[in-house]
C-alpha positions as CSV (number, residue, x, y, z in Angstrom):
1,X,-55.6,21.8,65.3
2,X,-57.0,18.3,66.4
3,X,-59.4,16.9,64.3
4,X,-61.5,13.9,65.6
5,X,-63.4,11.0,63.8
6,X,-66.4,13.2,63.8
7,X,-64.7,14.6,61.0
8,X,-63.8,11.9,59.0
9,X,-66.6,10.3,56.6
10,X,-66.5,7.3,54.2
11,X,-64.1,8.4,51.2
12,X,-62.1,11.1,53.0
13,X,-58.8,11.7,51.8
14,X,-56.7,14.0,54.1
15,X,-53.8,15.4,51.8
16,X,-50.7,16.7,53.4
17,X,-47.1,17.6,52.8
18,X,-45.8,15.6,55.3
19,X,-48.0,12.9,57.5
20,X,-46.7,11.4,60.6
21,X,-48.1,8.0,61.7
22,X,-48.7,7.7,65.3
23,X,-48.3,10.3,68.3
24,X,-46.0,8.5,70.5
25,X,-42.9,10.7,71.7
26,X,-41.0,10.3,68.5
27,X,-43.7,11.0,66.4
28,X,-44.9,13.9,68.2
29,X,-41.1,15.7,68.5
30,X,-41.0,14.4,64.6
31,X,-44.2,16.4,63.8
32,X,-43.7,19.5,66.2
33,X,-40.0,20.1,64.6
34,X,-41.6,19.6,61.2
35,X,-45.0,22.0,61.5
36,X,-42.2,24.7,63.6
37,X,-40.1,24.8,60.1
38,X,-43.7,25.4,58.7
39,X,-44.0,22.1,57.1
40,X,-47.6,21.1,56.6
41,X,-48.4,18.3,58.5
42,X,-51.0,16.1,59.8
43,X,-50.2,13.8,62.6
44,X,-52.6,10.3,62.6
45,X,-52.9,8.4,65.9
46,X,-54.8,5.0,66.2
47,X,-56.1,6.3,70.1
48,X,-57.5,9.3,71.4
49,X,-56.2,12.0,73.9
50,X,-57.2,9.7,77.0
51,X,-57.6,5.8,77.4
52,X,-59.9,3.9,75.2
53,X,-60.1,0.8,75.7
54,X,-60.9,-0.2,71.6
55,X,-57.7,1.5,70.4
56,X,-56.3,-0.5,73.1
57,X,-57.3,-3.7,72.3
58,X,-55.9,-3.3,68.6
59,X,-52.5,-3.2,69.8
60,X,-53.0,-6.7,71.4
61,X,-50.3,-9.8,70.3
62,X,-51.9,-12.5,69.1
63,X,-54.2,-14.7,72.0
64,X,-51.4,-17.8,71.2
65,X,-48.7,-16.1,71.9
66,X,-46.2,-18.2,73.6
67,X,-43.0,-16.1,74.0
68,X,-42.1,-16.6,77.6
69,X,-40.1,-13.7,77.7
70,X,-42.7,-11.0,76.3
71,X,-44.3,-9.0,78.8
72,X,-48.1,-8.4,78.0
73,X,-49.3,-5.7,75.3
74,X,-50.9,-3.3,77.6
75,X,-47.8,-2.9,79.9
76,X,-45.6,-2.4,77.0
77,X,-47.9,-0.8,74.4
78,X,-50.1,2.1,74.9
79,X,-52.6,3.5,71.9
80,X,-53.7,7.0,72.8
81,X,-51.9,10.4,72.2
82,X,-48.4,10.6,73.6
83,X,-47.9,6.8,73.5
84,X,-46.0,4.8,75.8
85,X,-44.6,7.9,77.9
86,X,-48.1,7.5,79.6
87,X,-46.4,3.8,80.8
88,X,-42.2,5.0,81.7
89,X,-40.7,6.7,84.7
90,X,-38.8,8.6,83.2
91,X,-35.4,7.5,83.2
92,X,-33.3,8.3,79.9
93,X,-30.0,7.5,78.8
94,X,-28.2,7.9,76.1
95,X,-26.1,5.6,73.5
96,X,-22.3,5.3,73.7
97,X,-19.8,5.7,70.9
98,X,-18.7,2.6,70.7
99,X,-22.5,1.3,70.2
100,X,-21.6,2.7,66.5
101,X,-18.3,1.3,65.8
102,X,-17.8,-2.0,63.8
103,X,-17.7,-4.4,66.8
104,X,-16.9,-8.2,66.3
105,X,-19.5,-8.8,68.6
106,X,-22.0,-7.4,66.5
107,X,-20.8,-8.1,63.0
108,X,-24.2,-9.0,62.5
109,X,-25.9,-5.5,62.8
110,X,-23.3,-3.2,61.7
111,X,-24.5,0.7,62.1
112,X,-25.0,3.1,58.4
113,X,-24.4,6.0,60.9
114,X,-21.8,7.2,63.6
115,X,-21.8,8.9,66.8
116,X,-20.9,12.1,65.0
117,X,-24.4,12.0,63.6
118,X,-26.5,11.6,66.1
119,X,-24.8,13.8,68.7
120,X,-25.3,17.0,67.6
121,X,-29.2,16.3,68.0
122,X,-29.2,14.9,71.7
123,X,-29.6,18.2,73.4
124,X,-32.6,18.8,71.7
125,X,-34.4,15.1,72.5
126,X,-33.3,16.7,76.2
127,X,-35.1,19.2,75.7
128,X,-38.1,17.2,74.4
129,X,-38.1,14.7,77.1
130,X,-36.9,17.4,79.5
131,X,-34.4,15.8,81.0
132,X,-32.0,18.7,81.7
133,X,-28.6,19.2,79.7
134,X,-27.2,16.1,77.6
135,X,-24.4,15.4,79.8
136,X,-24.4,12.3,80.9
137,X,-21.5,11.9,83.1
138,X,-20.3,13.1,86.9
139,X,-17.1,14.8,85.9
140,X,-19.3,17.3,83.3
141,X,-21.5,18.3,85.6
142,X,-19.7,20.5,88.1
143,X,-21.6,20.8,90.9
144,X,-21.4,16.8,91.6
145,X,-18.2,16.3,89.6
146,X,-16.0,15.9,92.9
147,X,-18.2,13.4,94.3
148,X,-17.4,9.9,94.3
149,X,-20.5,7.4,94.1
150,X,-17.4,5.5,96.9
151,X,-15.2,7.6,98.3
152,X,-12.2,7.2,97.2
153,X,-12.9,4.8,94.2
154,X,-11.2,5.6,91.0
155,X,-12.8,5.4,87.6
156,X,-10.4,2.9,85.5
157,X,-12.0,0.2,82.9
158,X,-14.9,0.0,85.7
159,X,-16.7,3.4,85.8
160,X,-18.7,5.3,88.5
161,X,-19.1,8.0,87.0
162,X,-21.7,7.1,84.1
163,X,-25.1,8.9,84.5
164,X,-29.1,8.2,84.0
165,X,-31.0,11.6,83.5
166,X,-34.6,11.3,85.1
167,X,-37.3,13.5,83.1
168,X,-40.6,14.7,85.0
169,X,-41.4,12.1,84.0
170,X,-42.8,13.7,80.9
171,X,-46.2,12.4,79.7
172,X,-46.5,13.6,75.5
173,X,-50.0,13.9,75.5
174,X,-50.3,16.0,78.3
175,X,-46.9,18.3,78.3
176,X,-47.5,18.9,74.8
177,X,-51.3,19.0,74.2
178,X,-51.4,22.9,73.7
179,X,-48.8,23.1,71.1
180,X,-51.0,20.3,69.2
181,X,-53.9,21.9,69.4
182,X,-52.6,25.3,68.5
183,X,-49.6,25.0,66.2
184,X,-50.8,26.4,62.8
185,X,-49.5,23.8,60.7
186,X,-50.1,20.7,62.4
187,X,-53.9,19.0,62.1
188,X,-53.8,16.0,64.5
189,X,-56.1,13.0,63.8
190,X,-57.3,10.9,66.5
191,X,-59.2,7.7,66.4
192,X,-57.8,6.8,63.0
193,X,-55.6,3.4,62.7
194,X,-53.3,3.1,59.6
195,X,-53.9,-0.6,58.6
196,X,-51.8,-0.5,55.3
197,X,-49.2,1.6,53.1
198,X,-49.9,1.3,49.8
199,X,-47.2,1.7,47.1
200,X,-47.8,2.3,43.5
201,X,-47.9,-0.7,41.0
202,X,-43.7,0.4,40.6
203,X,-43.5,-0.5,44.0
204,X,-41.0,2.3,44.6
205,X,-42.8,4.9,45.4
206,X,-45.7,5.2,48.5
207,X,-49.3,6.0,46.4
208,X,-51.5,6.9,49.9
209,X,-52.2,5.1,53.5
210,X,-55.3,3.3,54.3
211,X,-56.6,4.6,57.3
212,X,-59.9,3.5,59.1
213,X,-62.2,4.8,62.2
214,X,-62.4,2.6,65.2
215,X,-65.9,1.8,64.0
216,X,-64.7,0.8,60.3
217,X,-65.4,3.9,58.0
218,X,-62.2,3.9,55.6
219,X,-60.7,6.5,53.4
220,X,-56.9,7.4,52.9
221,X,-53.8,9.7,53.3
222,X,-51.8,11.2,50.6
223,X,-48.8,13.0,51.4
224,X,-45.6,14.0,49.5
225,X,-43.2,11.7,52.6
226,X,-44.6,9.2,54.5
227,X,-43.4,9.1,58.1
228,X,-43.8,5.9,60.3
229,X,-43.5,6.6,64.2
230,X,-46.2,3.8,65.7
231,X,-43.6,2.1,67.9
232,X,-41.4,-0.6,67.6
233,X,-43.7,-3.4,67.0
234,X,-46.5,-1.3,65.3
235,X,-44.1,-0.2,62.8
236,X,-42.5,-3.4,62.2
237,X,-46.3,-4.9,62.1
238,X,-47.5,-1.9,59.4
239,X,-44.4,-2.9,57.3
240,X,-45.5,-6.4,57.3
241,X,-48.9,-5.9,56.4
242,X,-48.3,-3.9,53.7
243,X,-47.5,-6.3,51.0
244,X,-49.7,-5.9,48.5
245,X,-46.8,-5.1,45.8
246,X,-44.2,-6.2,48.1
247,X,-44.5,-10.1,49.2
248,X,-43.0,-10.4,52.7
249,X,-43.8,-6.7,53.4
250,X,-42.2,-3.4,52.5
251,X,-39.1,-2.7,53.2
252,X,-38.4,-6.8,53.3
253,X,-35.8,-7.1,50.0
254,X,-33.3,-8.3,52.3
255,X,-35.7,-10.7,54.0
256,X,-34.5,-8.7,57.7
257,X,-38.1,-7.6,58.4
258,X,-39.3,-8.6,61.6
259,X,-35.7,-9.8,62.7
260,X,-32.9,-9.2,65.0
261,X,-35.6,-8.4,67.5
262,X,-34.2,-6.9,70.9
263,X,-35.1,-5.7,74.4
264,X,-31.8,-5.6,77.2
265,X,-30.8,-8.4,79.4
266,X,-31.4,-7.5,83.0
267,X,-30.7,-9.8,86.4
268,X,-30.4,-9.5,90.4
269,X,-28.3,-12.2,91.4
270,X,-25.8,-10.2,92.9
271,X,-25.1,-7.8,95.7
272,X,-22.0,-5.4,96.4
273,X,-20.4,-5.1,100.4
274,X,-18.3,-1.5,100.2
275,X,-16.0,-1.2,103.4
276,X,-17.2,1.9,103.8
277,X,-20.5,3.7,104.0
278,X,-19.5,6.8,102.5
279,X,-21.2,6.0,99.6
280,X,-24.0,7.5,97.3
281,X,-26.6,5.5,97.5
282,X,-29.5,7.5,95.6
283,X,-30.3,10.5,93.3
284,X,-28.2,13.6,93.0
285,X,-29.7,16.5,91.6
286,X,-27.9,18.8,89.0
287,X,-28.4,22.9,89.3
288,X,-30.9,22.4,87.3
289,X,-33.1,20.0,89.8
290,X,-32.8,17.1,87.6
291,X,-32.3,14.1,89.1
292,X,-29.2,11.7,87.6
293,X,-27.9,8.2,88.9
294,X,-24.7,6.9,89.0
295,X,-24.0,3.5,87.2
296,X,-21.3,0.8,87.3
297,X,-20.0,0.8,83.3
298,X,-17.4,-0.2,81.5
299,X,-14.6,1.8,79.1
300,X,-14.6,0.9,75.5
301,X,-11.0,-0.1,75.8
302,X,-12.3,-2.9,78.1
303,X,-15.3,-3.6,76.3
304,X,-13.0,-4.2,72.9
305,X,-10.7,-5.8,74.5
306,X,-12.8,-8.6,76.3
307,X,-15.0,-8.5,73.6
308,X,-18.3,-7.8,75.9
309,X,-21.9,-6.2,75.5
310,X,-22.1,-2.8,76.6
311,X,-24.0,-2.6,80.1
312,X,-24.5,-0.9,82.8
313,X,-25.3,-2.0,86.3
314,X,-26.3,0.0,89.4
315,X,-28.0,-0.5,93.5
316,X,-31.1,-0.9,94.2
317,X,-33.2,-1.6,97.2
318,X,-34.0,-5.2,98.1
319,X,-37.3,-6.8,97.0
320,X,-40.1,-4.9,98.6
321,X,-42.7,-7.9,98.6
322,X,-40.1,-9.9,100.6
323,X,-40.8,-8.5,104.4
324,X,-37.3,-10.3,105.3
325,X,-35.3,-7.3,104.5
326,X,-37.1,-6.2,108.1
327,X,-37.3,-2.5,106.9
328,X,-41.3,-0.7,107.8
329,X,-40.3,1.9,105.0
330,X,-40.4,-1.2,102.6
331,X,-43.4,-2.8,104.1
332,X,-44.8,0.7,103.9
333,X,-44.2,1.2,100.2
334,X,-45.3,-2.7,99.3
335,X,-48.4,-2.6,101.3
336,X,-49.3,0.9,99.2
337,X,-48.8,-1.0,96.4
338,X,-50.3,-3.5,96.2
339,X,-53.6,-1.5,97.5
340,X,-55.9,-0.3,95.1
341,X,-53.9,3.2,95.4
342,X,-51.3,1.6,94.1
343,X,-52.4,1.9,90.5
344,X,-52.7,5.6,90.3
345,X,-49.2,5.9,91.8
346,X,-46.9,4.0,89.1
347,X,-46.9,3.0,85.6
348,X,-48.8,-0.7,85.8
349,X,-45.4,-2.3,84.4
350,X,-43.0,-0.6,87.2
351,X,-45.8,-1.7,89.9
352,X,-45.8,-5.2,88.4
353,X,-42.4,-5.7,88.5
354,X,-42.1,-4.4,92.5
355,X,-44.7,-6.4,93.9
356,X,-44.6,-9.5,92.0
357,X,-44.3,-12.7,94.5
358,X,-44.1,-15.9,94.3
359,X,-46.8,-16.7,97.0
360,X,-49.1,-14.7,98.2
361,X,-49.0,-11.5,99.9
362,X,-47.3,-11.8,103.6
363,X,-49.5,-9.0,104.9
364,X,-48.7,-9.7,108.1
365,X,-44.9,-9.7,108.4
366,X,-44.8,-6.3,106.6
367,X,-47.4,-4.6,109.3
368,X,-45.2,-6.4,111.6
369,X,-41.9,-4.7,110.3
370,X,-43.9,-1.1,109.8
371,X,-44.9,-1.9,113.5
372,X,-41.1,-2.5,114.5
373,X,-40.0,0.7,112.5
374,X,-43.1,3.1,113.1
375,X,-41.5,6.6,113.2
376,X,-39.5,6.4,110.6
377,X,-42.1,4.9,108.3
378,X,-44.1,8.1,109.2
379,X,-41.3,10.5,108.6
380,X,-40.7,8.6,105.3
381,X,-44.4,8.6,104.5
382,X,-45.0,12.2,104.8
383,X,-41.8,13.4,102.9
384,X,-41.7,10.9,99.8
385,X,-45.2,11.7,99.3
386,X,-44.6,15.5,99.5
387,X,-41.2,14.8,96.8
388,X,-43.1,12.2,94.6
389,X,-46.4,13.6,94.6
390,X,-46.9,17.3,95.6
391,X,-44.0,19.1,95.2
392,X,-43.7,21.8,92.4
393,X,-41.6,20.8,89.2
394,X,-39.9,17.9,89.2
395,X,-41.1,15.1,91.3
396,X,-38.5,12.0,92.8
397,X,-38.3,9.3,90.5
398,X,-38.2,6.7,93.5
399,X,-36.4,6.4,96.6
400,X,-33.4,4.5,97.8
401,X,-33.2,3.2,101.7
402,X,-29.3,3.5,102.9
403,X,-28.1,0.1,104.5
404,X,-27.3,-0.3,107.7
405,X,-24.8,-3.0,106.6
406,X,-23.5,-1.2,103.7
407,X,-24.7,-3.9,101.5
408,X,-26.7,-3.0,98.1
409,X,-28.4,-5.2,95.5
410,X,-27.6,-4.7,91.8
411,X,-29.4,-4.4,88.8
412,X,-27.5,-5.5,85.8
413,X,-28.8,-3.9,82.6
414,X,-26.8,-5.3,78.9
415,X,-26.9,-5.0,75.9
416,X,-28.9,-8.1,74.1
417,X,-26.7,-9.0,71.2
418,X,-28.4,-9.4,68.1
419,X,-30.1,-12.9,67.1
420,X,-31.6,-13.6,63.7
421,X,-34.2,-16.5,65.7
422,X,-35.1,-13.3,68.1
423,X,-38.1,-12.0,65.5
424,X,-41.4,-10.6,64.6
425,X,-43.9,-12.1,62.3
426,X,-47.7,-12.4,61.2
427,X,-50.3,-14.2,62.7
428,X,-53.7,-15.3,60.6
429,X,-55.6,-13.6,63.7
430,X,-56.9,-10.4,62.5
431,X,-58.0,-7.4,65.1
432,X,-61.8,-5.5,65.0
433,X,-60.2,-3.2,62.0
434,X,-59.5,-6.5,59.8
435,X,-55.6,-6.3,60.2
436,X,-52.9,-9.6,60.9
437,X,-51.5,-9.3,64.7
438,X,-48.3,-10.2,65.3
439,X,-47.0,-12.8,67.4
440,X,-43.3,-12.5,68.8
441,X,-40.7,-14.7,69.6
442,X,-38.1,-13.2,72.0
443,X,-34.4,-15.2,72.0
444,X,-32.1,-15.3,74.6
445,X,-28.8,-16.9,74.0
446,X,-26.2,-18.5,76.5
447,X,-23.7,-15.6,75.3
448,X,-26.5,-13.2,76.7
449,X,-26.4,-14.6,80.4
450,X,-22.9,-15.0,80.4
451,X,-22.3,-11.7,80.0
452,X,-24.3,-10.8,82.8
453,X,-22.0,-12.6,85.2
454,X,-19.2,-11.9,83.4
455,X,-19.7,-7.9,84.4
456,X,-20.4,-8.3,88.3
457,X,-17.1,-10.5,87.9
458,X,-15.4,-7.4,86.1
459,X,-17.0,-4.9,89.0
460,X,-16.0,-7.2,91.7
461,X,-12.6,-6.9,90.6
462,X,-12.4,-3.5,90.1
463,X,-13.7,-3.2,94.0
464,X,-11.4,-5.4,95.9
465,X,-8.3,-4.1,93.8
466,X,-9.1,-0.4,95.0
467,X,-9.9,-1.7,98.5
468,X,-13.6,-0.2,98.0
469,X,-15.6,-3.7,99.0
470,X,-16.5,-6.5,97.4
471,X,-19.2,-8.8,95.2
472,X,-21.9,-11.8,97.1
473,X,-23.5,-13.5,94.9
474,X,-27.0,-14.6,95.6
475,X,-26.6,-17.8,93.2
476,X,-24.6,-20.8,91.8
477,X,-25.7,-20.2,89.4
478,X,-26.1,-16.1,88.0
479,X,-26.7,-17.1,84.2
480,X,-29.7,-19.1,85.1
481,X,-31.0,-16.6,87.7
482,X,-30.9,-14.1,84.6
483,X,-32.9,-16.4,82.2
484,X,-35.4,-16.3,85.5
485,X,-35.6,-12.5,85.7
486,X,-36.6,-12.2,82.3
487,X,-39.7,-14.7,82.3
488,X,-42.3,-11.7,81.0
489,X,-39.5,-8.8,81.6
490,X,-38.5,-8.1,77.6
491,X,-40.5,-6.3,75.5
492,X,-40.3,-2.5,77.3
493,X,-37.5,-1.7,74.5
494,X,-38.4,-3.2,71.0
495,X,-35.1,-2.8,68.7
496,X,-33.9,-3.9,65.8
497,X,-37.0,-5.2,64.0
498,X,-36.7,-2.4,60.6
499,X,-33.0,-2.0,61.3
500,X,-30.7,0.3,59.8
501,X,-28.2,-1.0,57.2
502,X,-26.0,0.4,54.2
503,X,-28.2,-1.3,51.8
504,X,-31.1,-3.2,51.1
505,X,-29.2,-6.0,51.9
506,X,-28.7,-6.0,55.2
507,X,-31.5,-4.3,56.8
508,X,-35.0,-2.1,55.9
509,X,-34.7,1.2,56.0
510,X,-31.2,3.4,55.2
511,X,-29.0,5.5,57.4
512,X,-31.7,8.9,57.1
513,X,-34.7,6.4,58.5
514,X,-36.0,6.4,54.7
515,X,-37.6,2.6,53.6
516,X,-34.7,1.0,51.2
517,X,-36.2,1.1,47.3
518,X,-39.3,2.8,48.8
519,X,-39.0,6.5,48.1
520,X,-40.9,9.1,51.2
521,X,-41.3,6.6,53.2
522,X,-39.6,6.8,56.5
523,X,-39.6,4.7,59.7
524,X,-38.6,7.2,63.0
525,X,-39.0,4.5,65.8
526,X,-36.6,2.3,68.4
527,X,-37.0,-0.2,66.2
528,X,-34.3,1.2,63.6
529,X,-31.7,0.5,66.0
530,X,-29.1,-1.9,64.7
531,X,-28.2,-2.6,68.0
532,X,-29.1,-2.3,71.6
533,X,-26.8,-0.3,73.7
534,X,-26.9,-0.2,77.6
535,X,-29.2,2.3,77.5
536,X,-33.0,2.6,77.0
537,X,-34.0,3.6,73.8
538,X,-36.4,6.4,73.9
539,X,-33.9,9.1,73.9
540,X,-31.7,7.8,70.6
541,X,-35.2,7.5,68.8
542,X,-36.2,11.2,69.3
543,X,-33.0,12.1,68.6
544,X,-33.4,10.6,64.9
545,X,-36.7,11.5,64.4
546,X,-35.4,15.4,65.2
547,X,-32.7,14.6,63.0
548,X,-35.6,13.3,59.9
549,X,-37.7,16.1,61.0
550,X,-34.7,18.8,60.2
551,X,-33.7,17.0,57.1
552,X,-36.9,16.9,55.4
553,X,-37.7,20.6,56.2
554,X,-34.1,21.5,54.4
555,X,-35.3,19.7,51.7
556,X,-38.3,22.0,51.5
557,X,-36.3,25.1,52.2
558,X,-34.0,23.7,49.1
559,X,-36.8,23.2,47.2
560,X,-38.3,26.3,47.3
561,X,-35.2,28.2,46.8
562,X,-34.8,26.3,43.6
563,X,-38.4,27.4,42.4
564,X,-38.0,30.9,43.3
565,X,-34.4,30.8,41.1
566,X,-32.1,32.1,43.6
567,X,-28.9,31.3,44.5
């Protein structure tokens, strides 16, 4: 049931067994799982089921905001029901084993949890994101296992075989906005912002919520657990604010609130030559139509050994605003774009980051290249459109041009190691709903950038030993052409801000998501995440808020077994 600020007067108080703060993926697999168990929930998001542009301006970073590195609030941050899946293409990954263990490299941001415990819940954030099976590599998935992404290139301590999963891509709002509506024990709120978690005088112990109407009316939540799924930032912001019995915000014992902020380090300063061209280039599809891509990754043994970030890196077509690759299908796609058609065709941050230039638009060059390369920019035309657009089920993620030269451009995607400077905090600016923005300040360090190059130099390696090709790099300089790439790139995955830890001490909330010294209160969000991984985050983070949701419904079940006195 889906109840709107129509229904919510001065004084309200909207009692629950369970309440889930915001309606982004995690917190609507987080409810769903719970109200399914027959949990009584309600589920409270700050937006509405489409685009409003007051919501949206609440989740804005403070108008000094000086982190060069940030991208802007309304790529990375969307207020409305399903969250930022209404911003992603789609592409989900999940974290490796060695992202758990104790790692000297990130002694810092040790993990309360293991592999073990998360792994058993990845087929069902699959399922969620729909995504296909959780197998993430070549050699499990039979009907591409043989394949090679070159022939006859071996995996060793540089892998090919690593996968991305694509999902539909799945928008929450939409996919799910029946089972919202209609599951008996799930009331949905929209239009009402949380703006502070109020604990009792004890402080150890959440009393209600303060929740408020875009147009100011107030009144409160009161639930028996408290569940926190607003999004990295939001969350870490919510935490912050709430300090009326806890100076420095809830959560904030071990003063980590707000640090150890993280995105990934990304880069193109690099391209691969393969001596062959027997080489897959694009998606493959699994029997069940998903599409996957094939990476460039590393074994743990290597990882330990040379002491590196985990990372992944994998081709990529050439810059599309630059008309010197000479390819109409390019000019084709750029010149779409960049049109006013162009918004309705990708997420705003994906078009950004495509047709960004440094001059202006050469209009001119790319009708000239469409020109040289009419027929099969019309072929291409009609059947990307027909695959992206109006096909039945799933729909391409992208598209990949093969090269006539057998050279590809890489994408190099790492791990950002953990920095205490790299951090979250309060600004005095206050949004229309009287609560502190937040300003970020997003750190890069030399080891970041080094270990950019330092994995082309691993792949390049592995290439020329096995006869397969070879590495040209684009620059004299890659670390510098990283630090580049990233001006206005971080931001998309927000990590690390109400880590996990072993104790208060180290972090804010435990290894079960639950707020150290703060009993029901639970954070389910990316920012949890002690460290970064390779991989994007979404997946991981419904995988824990399925994993809360199923813990706190056995508690129920427990509990009422004890009341009834049986065994």
């Amino acid at each position: 049931m889906v109840r709107k600020t129509e229904d919510f007067v001065t004084g309200t108080t909207i009692a629950t067994d369970v309440v889930v703060v915001g309606a982004g993926p995690i917190g609507i697999s987080t409810a769903l799982e719970l109200a399914k168990s027959g949990v009584e929930v309600a589920l409270v998001e700050s937006g509405l089921e489409r685009t409003d542009d007051m919501a949206q301006a609440l989740a804005s970073f403070d108008s000094r905001q000086d982190d060069i590195f940030h991208a802007r609030s309304d790529l990375t941050v969307r207020r409305a029901v399903g969250g930022a899946s209404a911003l992603w293409g789609g592409r989900c990954v999940a974290f490796d084993p060695i992202d758990f263990e104790d790692r000297p490299l990130t002694a810092l941001a040790p993990w309360p949890i293991r592999h073990k415990d998360i792994e058993p819940y990845m087929q069902r954030a699959c399922d969620w994101v729909q995504c296909g099976q959780a197998a993430f590599n070549a050699r499990d998935i039979p009907e591409i296992a043989q394949n090679d992404l070159v022939a006859g290139l071996p995996d060793g301590d540089v892998r090919t075989t690593d996968l991305e999963r694509w999902a539909l891509p799945t928008r929450f709002g939409r996919e799910y906005r029946d089972a919202l509506h209609n599951t008996p024990s799930l009331s949905m709120w929209t239009g009402l912002t949380c703006t502070e978690i109020v604990s009792g005088e004890c402080g150890d112990s959440v009393d209600h919520l303060v929740v408020k109407t875009l147009d100011g009316r107030e009144g409160k939540v009161v639930a028996n657990d408290y569940v926190i799924a607003t999004g990295g930032l939001e969350a870490t912001r919510l935490l912050l604010a709430s300090d009326r019995h806890h100076p420095g915000g809830l959560g904030n014992a071990g003063g980590h609130l707000g640090h150890w902020y993280m995105a990934h380090t990304e880069g193109r300063f690099a391209r691969v030559k393969f001596n062959t061209d027997n080489v897959i280039y694009e998606h493959e599809r699994d029997r069940d139509g998903v599409y996957v891509r094939r990476r460039f990754t590393f074994s743990p043994q290597l990882q330990r050994e040379l002491e590196i970030p985990n990372s992944a890196t994998w081709l990529v077509n050439p810059p599309i605003s630059d008309p010197g690759h000479g390819s109409g299908i390019l000019s084709g796609v750029y010149l779409t774009l960049i049109s006013p058609v162009g918004r309705f065709l990708l997420a705003e941050a994906i078009r950004e980051a495509h047709t960004k230039t440094d001059g202006k638009p050469q209009i001119a060059q790319h009708v000239r290249n469409i020109v040289r390369d009419l027929f099969p920019s019309i072929r291409f035309a009609i059947t990307f459109s027909y695959a992206r657009l109006l096909r039945r089920g799933r729909k391409a993620p992208g598209f990949f041009i093969k090269s006539a030269d057998n050279r590809y451009l890489l994408h190099y995607h790492g791990e950002h190691l953990p920095h205490w400077e790299s951090r979250v905090e309060l600004t005095d600016e206050r949004d229309a709903l009287g609560m502190r923005k937040v300003r970020t300040h997003m750190h890069f360090s030399d080891a970041d950038y080094e270990s950019a190059h330092k994995a082309i130099d691993l792949i390049d390696a592995h290439l020329r030993a096995n006869g397969a090709g070879n590495v040209e790099w684009l620059t004299d300089d890659p670390e510098a052409a990283v630090r580049d790439f990233m001006h206005g790139f971080a931001g998309y995955h927000q990590a690390g801000t109400t880590r996990m830890s072993e104790t208060a001490e180290g972090g804010v909330v435990d290894g079960n998501l639950q707020v150290h010294g703060v009993r029901g209160l639970y954070v389910a969000s990316t920012s949890v995440l002690p460290t970064s991984s390779q991989a994007n985050p979404t997946l991981i983070g419904i995988a824990l808020g399925v994993r809360l949701a199923e813990r706190l419904a056995n508690a129920r079940l427990a509990g009422r077994t004890d009341d009834s006195g049986s065994a």
